[in-house]
Structures are given as C-alpha cells and as structure tokens.
N, C-alpha and C positions, 0 to 999 in steps of 0.2 A: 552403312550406318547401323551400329547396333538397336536394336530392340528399346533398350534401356532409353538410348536418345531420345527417341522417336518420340516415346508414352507420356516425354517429362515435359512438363508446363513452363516456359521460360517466362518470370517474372520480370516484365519493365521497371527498370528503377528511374532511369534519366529523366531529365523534365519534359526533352522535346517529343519522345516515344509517350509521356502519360498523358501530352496535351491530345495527342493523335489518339490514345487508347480512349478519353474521355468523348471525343466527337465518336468514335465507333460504336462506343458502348452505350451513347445515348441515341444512337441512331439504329443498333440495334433492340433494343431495348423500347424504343420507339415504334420502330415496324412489328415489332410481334405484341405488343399492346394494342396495336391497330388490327393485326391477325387474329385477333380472342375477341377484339369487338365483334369481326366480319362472323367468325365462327359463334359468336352467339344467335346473329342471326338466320345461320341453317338449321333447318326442321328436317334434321335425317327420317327417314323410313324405312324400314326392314333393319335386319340383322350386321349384314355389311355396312351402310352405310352409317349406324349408331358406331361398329368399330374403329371403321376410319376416323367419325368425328373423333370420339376417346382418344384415340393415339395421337391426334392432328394436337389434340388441345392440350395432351401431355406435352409433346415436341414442343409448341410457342411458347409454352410456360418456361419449361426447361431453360430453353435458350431467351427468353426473356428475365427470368432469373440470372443466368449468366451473365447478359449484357447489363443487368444492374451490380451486376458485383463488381464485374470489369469498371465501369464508371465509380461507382465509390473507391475502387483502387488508386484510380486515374487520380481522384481530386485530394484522397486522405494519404493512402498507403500504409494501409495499420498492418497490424502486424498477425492480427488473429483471421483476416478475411483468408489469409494463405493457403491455409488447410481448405477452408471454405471454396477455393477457386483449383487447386487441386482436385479434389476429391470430383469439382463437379467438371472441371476439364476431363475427367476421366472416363465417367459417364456418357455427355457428348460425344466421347471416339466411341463408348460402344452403341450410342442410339445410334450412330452414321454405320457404324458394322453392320446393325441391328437391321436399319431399314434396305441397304446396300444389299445384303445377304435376302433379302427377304424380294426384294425386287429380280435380282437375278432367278432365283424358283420362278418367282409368277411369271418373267420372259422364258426359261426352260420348257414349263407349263404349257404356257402357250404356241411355242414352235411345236413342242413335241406330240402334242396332244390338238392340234384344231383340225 
C-alpha cells in the first residue's frame, strides 16, 4: 500500500458510518474530558513529572479536540471542518510516531544501560 494511502483521511459521508462516527466521537470526546479533569487533579513534583504532566495534557486535548470535530462531522458535515480534520488527522499520526519512537529509546535505554 502506498505512502500516499496510508497518510489520507477517509472522510464518512453515508448516514450509517456518521451515526457510528457520532457515538465514537462523543465518546471519545467524553473520555479525554474526563482525562483533563483527572490530570488536573495531579500535583507533579520535580522536572519529569511536570513534563509528562505537559505532554499527557497536550495528548487529551489534542485528541479531544479531534473527537469533537469528528462529532460535529458526524451530526452537520460542513464543508470547511475538512481541512480542519485533515490537517489534525495528520498531527495524531505524528504524536503516535512521536510517542512510539520516543518509547522504543526509553526500552533501548533501559535494556542497554541497567
């Protein structure tokens, strides 16, 4: 499968695929509003632990953002949100690169180095 496939966003148009996309996207959209509640109430300490918080709270947003666009898709289907769901499907593949690549080091690290 080419490259190109891969990166591209397939946009639902049918009605049965946006009823499905609307339960998903308020249920994700739901859990990572519930994920920013729980992370507000962690009181990180030291250097690491304020990073992880910052990235943890970037990540829910992110994909909380998403799961609301995805949902206003689901229920309207305008025509400007396109770009919008694009640009930020594109993003998500690379925070998943981002954290993926970033996990692999720290187990590298760890076998190689304890």
């Amino acid at each position: 499968m080419p490259t190109e496939q891969i990166d591209q966003l397939v946009l639902l148009k049918g009605l049965k695929e946006r009823v499905r996309l609307v339960f998903l996207g308020s249920a994700v959209a739901a859990f990572m509003a519930f994920m920013l509640s729980e992370m507000s109430k962690w009181h990180p300490s030291g250097f690491l632990e304020h990073t992880v918080h910052i990235l943890a709270v970037e990540i829910f947003m992110t994909f909380g953002v998403f799961g609301c666009l995805a949902l206003v898709w689901g229920l309207f289907v305008p025509r400007w949100i396109e770009g919008f769901l694009v640009k930020g499907f594109r993003r998500v593949l690379r925070v998943i690169w981002v954290i993926g690549v970033a996990s692999l080091c720290s187990v590298l690290f760890y076998l190689l180095w304890r």
